[in-house]
N, C-alpha and C positions, 0 to 999 in steps of 0.2 A: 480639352474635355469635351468639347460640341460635337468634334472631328468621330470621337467613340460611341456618343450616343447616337449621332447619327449612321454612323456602320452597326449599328447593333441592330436599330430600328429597322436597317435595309436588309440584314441579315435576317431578324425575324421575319418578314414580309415575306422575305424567299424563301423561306423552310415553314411558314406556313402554306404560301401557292402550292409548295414541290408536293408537301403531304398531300396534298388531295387529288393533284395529278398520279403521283406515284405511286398511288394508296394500295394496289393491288401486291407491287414491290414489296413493299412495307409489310403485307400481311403474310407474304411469301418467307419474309425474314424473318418474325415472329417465327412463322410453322415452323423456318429449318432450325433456329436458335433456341426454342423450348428443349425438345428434348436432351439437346448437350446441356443446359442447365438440370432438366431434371437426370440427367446419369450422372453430370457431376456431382450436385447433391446429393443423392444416394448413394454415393460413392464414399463422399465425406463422412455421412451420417454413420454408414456402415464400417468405418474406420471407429470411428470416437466411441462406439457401442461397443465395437472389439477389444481398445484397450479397457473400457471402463469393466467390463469382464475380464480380461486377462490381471486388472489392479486388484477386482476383491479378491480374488482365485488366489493370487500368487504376491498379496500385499504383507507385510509385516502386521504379525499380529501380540500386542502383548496382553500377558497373561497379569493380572492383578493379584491373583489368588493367594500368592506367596507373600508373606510381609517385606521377604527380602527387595523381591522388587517393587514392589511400592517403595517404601522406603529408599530404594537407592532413584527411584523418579526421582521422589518428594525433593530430596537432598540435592540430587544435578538443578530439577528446575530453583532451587534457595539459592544455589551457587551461580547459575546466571540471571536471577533477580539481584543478586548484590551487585555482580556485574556491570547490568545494566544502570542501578542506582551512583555507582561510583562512576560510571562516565557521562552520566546527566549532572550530576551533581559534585562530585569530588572525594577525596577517600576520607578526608575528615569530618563531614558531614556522615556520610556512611557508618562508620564507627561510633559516629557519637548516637544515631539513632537507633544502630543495633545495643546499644548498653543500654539506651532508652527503652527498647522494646523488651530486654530481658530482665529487666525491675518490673518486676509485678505490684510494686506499692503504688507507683506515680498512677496516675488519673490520665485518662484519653486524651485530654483539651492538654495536659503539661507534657504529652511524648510529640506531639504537633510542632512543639517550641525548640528549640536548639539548646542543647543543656552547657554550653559553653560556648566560649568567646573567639574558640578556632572553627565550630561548627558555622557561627555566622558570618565567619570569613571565607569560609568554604562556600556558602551558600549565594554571598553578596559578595563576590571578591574587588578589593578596590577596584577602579580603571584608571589604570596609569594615562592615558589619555587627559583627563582631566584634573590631572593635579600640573601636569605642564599646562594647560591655559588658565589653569587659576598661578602660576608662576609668571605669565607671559603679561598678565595684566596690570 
């Protein structure tokens, strides 16, 4: 560890000496390296403005107007919301919530709750992991 800070410390020493010897160097590299930075840059820039132009021009545009496609949205984004709910959660849990949500009698605080006894097996599923150390003991 002593062996690095002291090569660092020696290193620093000589690239501080060199800069102010070499300063003229140094400015010389600056002047030649600015402008390939700046053509680079504008180079870049003048790209990402090109496609962000070529995206609104030539993007997908949908129309709402029609009920048909609203509707056939509404229904794709429902069908990968369940999707997504049955592989967070599981398909019995899933099921039991969507029967939950289609009773309109229950109350908000009781569609929250798992309306049966496979939903909160879906929800908490044992872990076989520990019914072998509570066996082993």
């Amino acid at each position: 560890m002593p062996v690095l800070m002291i090569a660092g410390l020696i290193s620093l020493l000589l690239g501080i000496v060199l800069f102010f010897v070499w300063f003229g160097y140094i400015l010389a590299l600056i002047k030649a390296v600015l402008p390939l930075v700046f053509i680079t840059g504008g180079a870049v820039a003048s790209y990402l403005g090109w496609e962000e132009i070529r995206e609104r021009r030539g993007g997908p545009s949908i129309d709402f107007s029609s009920p048909d496609e609203a509707s056939r949205y509404k229904a794709e984004a429902k069908a990968y919301q369940e999707k997504l709910n049955e592989i967070k959660v599981g398909p019995s849990a899933v099921e039991a919530e969507s029967q939950a949500n289609d009773n309109p009698t229950n109350d908000q605080a009781t569609n929250d709750q798992p309306q049966n006894a496979e939903a909160v097996e879906a929800v908490v599923p044992e872990d076989p992991s520990l019914a072998d150390n509570e066996e082993n003991r």
